[in-house]
C-alpha positions as CSV (number, residue, x, y, z in Angstrom):
1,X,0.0,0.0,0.0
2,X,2.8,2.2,0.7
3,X,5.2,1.4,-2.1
4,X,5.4,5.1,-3.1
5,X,7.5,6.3,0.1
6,X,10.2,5.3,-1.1
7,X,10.0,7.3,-4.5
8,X,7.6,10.4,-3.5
9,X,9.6,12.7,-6.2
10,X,7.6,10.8,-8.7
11,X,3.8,11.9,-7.0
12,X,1.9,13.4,-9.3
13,X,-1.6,15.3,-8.5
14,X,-4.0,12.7,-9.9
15,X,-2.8,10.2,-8.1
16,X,-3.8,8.6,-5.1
17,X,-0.8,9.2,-2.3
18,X,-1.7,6.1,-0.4
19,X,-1.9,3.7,-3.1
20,X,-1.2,5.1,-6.8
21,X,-4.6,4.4,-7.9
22,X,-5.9,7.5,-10.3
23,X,-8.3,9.6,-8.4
24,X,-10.6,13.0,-9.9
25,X,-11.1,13.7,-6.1
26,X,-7.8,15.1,-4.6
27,X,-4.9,13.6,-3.6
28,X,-6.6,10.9,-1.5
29,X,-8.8,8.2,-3.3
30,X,-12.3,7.7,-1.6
31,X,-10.7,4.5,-0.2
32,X,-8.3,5.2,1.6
33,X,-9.8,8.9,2.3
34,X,-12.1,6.6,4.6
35,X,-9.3,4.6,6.1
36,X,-7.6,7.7,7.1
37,X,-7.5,7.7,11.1
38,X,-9.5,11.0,11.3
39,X,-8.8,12.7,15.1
40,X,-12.3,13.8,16.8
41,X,-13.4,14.2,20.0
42,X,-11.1,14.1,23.4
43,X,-10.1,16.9,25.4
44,X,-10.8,20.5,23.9
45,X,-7.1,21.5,25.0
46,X,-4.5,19.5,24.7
47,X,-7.1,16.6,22.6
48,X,-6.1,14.4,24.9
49,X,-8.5,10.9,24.5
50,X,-11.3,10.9,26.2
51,X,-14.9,12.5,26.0
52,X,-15.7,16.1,24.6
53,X,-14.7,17.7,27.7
54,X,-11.2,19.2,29.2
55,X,-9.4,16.6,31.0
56,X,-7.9,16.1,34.3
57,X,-4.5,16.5,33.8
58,X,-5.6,19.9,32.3
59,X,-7.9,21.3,34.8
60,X,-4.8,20.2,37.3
61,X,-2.4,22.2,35.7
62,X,-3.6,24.5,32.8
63,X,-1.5,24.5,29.5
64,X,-0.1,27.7,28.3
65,X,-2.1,27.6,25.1
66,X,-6.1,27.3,24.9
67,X,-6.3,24.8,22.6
68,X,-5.0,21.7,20.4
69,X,-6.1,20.6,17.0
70,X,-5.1,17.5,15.9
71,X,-6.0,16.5,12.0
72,X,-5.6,13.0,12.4
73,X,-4.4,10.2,14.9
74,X,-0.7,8.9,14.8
75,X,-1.6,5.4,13.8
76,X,-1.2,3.9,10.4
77,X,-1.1,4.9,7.1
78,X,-0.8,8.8,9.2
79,X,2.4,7.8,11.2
80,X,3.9,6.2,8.0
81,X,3.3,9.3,5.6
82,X,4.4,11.5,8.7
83,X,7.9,9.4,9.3
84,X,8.6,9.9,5.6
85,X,8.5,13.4,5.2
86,X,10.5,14.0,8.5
87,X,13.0,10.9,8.0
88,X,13.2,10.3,4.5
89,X,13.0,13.8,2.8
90,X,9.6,13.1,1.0
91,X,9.0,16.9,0.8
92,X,5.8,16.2,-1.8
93,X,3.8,14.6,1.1
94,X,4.3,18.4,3.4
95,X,1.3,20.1,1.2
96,X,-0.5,16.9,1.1
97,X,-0.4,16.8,5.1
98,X,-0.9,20.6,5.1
99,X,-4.4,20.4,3.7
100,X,-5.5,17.8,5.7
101,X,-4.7,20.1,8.9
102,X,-6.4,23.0,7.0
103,X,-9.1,20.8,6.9
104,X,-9.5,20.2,11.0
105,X,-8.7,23.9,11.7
106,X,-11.7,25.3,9.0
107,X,-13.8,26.3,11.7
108,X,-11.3,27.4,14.1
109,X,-10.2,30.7,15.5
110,X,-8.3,32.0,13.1
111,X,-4.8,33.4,14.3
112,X,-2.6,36.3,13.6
113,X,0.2,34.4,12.0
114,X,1.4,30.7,12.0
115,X,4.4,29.6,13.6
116,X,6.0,26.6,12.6
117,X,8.3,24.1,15.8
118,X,11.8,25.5,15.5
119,X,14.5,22.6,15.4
120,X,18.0,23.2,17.1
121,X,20.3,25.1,14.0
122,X,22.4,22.0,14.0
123,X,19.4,19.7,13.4
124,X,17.9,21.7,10.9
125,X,21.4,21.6,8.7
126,X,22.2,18.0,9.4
127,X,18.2,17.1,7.9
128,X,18.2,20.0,5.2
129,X,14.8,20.9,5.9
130,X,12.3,21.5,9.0
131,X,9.4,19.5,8.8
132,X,7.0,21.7,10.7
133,X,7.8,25.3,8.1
134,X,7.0,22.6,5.5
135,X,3.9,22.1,6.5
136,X,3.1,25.5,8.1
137,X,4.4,27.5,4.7
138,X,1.1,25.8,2.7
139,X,-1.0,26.0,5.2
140,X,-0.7,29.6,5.8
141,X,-0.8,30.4,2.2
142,X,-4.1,28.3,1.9
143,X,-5.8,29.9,4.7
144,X,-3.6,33.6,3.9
145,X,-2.7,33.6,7.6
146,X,1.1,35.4,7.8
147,X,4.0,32.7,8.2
148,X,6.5,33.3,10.9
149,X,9.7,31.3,10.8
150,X,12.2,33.7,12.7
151,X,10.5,34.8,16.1
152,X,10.7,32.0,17.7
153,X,14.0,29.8,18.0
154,X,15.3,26.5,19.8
155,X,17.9,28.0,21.4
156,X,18.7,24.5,23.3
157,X,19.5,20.8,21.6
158,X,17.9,18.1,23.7
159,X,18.0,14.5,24.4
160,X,15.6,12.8,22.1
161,X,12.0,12.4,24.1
162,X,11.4,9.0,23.1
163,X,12.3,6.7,26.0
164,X,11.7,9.8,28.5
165,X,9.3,9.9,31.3
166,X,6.5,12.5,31.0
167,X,8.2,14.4,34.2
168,X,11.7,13.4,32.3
169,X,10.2,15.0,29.1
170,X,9.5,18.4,30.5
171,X,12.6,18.4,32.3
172,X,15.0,17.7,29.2
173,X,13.0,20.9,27.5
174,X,12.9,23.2,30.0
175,X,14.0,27.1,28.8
176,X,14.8,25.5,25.0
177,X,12.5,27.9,23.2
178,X,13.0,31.9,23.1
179,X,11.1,34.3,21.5
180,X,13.4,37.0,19.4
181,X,10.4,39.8,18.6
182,X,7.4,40.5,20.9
183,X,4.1,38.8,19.9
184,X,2.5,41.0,22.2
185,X,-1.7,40.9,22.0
186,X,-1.7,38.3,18.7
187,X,-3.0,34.8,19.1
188,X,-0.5,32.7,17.7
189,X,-0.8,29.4,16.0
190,X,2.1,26.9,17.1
191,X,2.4,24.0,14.3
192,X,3.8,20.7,14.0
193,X,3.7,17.6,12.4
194,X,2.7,15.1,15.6
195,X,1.9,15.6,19.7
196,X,2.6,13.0,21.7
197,X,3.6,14.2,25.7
198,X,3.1,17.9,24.5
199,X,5.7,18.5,26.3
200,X,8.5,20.1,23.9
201,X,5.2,22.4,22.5
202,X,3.8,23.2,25.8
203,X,7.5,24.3,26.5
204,X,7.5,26.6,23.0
205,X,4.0,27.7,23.9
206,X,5.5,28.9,27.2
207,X,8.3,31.6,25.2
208,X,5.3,33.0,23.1
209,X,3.3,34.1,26.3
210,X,6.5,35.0,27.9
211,X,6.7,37.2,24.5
212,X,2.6,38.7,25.1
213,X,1.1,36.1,22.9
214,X,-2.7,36.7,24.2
215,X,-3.7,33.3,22.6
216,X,-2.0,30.4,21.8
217,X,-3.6,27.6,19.1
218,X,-1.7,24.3,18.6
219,X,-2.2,22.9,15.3
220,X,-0.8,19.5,14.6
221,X,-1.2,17.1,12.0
222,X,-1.7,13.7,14.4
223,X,-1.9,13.3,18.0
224,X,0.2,10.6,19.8
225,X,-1.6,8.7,22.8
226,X,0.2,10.5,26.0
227,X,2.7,8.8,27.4
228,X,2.3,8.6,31.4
């Protein structure tokens, strides 16, 4: 199903992404459109699982942004087209991604400008690219919402999150982000290509408000199950 990962420079518009059949409708066929794991319900601000209604861990100890949009779930075929754009340069799927997250944001508040996840300068030269502008740069032009890709900077690199603890996570993050220009009174939209902890985006969150950001959106692709 998933032959064309590994030669993505050959996509063309007509065809289906998922599985090369020939499709009038998009970029998805109606096939696999339906098989797409489509994010819905959970908790209104971090969409957390759960039922239509702010969670625990977020009435405990309020985010620094007000809410989280999710686009999909990060089970297959998401996580599959999400791993090659960020692992193996598949830069054609970034718009296709991009559309989908216009498409779960359509109703939302719509922000002052887009923000796309830094990465560490070093990270960003060793991969050639930064998977959250390529998303971000489409999806601002489609909904003609001003991109920003200088304000905010990862001005620390971290330990990958991976195998860290939720408490561990926050910890390895802590004071990575800064914010170069003031954001003061905008409501900021904060994208990325998957959520899992939230806690490297609650940290980035945290240097926009510590900017005057008076509303922070986060607006990811898929959404990771938590880990505890």
């Amino acid at each position: 199903m998933l032959s064309f990962l590994n030669n993505c420079s050959q996509l063309v518009q007509s065809d289906c992404v998922l599985c090369g059949a020939p499709t009038a409708q998009g970029q998805v066929c109606p096939r696999c459109g339906a098989a797409l794991p489509v994010s819905s319900g959970g908790c209104p601000v971090c969409a957390g699982p759960g039922e239509d209604r702010i969670c625990g861990d977020c009435l405990r100890e309020p985010p620094p942004y007000t809410r989280c949009i999710a686009a999909l779930r990060y089970e297959f075929p998401a996580d599959e087209l999400i791993q090659a754009l960020k692992y193996r340069g598949a830069l054609a799927l970034a718009p296709i991604l991009a559309e989908w997250l216009a498409r779960a944001v359509a109703h939302a508040p719509r922000p002052d400008l887009i923000i796309p996840m830094p990465l560490f300068p070093a990270r960003a030269r060793a991969r050639g690219f930064n998977q959250a502008t390529e998303i971000a740069r489409p999806l601002a032009h489609r909904l003609g919402v001003r991109l920003d890709t200088t304000s905010l900077s990862r001005i620390r690199d971290t330990a990958p999150q991976a195998q860290l603890s939720l408490p561990e996570r926050r910890r390895n993050v802590r004071d990575a982000f800064a914010c170069a220009r003031t954001v003061a009174g905008l409501h900021v939209a904060l994208v990325d290509d998957v959520m899992t902890s939230g806690a490297t985006l609650r940290e980035a969150a945290r240097a926009l408000k510590r900017a005057g950001a008076a509303e922070i959106s986060l607006w990811v692709v898929a959404r990771a199950l938590p880990r505890k």
